[in-house]
C-alpha positions as CSV (number, residue, x, y, z in Angstrom):
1,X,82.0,83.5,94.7
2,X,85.6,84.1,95.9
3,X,85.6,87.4,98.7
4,X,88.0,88.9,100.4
5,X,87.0,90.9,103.8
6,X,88.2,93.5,105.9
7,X,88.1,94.0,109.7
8,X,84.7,96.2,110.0
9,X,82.3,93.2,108.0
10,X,83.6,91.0,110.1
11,X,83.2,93.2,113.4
12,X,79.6,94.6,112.4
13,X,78.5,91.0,112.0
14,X,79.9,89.5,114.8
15,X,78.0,92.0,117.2
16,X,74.7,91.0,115.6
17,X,75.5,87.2,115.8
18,X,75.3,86.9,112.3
19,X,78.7,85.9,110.4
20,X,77.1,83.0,109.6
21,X,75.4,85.1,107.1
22,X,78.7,85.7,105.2
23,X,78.9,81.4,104.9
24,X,75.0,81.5,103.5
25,X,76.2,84.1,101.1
26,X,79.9,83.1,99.8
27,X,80.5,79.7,101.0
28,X,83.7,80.7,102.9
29,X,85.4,84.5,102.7
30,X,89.5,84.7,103.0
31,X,90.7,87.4,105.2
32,X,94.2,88.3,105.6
33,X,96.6,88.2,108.1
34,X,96.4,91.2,109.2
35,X,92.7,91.1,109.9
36,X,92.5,87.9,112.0
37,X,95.1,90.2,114.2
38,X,92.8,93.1,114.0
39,X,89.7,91.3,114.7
40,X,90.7,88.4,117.0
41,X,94.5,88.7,118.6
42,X,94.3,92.8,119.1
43,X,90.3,92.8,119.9
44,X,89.7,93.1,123.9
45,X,85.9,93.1,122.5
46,X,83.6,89.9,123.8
47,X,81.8,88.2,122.2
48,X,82.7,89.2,119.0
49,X,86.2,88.0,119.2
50,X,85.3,84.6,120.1
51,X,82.4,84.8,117.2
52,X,85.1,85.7,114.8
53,X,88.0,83.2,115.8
54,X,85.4,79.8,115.8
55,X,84.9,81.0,112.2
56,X,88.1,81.2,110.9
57,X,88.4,77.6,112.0
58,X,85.2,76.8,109.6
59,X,84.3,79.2,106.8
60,X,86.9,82.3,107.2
61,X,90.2,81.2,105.6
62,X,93.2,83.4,106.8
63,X,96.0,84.3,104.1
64,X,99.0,86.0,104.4
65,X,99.8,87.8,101.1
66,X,102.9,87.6,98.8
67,X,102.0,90.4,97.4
68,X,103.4,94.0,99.6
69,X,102.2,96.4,96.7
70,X,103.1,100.2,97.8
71,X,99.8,102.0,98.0
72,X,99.4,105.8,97.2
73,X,97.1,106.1,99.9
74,X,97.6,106.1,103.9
75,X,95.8,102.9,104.8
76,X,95.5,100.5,107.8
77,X,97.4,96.7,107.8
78,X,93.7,95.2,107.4
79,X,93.2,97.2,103.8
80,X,96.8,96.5,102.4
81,X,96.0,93.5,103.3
82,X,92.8,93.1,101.8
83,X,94.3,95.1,98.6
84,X,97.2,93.1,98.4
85,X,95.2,89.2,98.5
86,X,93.1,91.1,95.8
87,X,95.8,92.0,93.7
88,X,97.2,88.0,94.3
89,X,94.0,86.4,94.1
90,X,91.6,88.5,91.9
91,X,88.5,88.3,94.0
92,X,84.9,88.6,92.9
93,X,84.8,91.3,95.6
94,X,86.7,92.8,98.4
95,X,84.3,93.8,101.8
96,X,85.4,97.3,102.3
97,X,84.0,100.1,104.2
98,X,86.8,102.9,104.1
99,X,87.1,105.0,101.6
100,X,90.1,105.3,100.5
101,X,90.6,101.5,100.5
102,X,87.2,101.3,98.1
103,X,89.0,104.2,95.9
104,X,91.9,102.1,95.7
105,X,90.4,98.7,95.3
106,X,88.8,100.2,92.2
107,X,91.8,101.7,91.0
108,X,93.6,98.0,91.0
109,X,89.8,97.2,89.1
110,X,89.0,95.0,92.1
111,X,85.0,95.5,93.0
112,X,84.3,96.8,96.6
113,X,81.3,96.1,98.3
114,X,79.8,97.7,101.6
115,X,78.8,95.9,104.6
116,X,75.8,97.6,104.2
117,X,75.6,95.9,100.9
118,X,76.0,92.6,101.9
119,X,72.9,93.1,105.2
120,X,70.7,94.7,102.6
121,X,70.8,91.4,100.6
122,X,70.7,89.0,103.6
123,X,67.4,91.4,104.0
124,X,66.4,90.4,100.7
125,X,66.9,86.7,100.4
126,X,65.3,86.1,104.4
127,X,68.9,85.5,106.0
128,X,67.8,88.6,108.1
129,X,64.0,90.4,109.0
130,X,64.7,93.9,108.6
131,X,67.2,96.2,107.9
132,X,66.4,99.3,110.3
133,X,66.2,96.9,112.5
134,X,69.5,95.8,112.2
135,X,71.1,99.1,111.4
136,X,69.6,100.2,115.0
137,X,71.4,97.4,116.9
138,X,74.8,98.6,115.2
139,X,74.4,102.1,116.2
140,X,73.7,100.6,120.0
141,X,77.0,99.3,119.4
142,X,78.3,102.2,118.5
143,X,79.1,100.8,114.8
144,X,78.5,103.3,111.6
145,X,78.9,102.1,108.5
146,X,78.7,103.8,105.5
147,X,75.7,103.7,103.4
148,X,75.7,101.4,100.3
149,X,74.3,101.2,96.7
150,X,73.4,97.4,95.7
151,X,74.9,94.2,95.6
């Protein structure tokens, strides 16, 4: 399954320890540029900086895209960037919390999927116990994601 993640999968994840659980999942997930500089080079944030740069050297593949499509909505680097590998690459799905990058990811007919998506189905194939209890430890670090439908 080829994926395509933003910043707040990656950051979610990496304060429970688990992006690993992205490898079990997908294999290996492409990020763009602009994420790795989100998540690693611009984070002040240990351990989850650290957690995120050992796996771009194994399973996270950093791209920079070709594509520099002009978006309709106001959007961060990481979702343009996100957007903009999709458009190049045509993705099974693109890992986006943000609304107005999920409304345009669907507009280009790329499929976005939820963080909470992709816990909910670590849940259900054993990659993870429980999901409230996992949900708590995000909110500890003061991480909300939006709530999901299914993967």
């Amino acid at each position: 399954m080829n994926v395509i993640s933003n910043s707040s999968p990656l950051i979610a994840l990496s304060c429970l320890d688990q992006l690993t659980i992205l490898e079990h999942m997908f294999k290996s997930v492409v990020i763009p540029d602009a994420v790795y500089r989100e998540t690693v080079t611009l984070n002040r944030y240990e351990p989850q900086r650290t957690r995120i740069q050992v796996a771009s050297e194994t399973f996270i593949k950093v791209f920079k895209p070709n594509v520099h499509h002009l978006f309709t909505r106001n959007l961060g680097d990481g979702e343009k960037g996100v957007l903009n590998l999709g458009i190049e690459q045509q993705p099974d799905i693109v890992l986006l919390d943000d609304k107005k990058a999920r409304n345009e990811a669907i507009a280009l007919s790329l499929t976005p999927v939820f963080t909470t998506d992709v816990l909910k189905r670590a849940v259900k194939i054993g990659l993870l116990a429980s999901y409230q209890d996992v949900t708590r430890e995000l909110i500890l670090h003061e991480i909300y994601l939006p709530e999901s439908h299914s993967l």
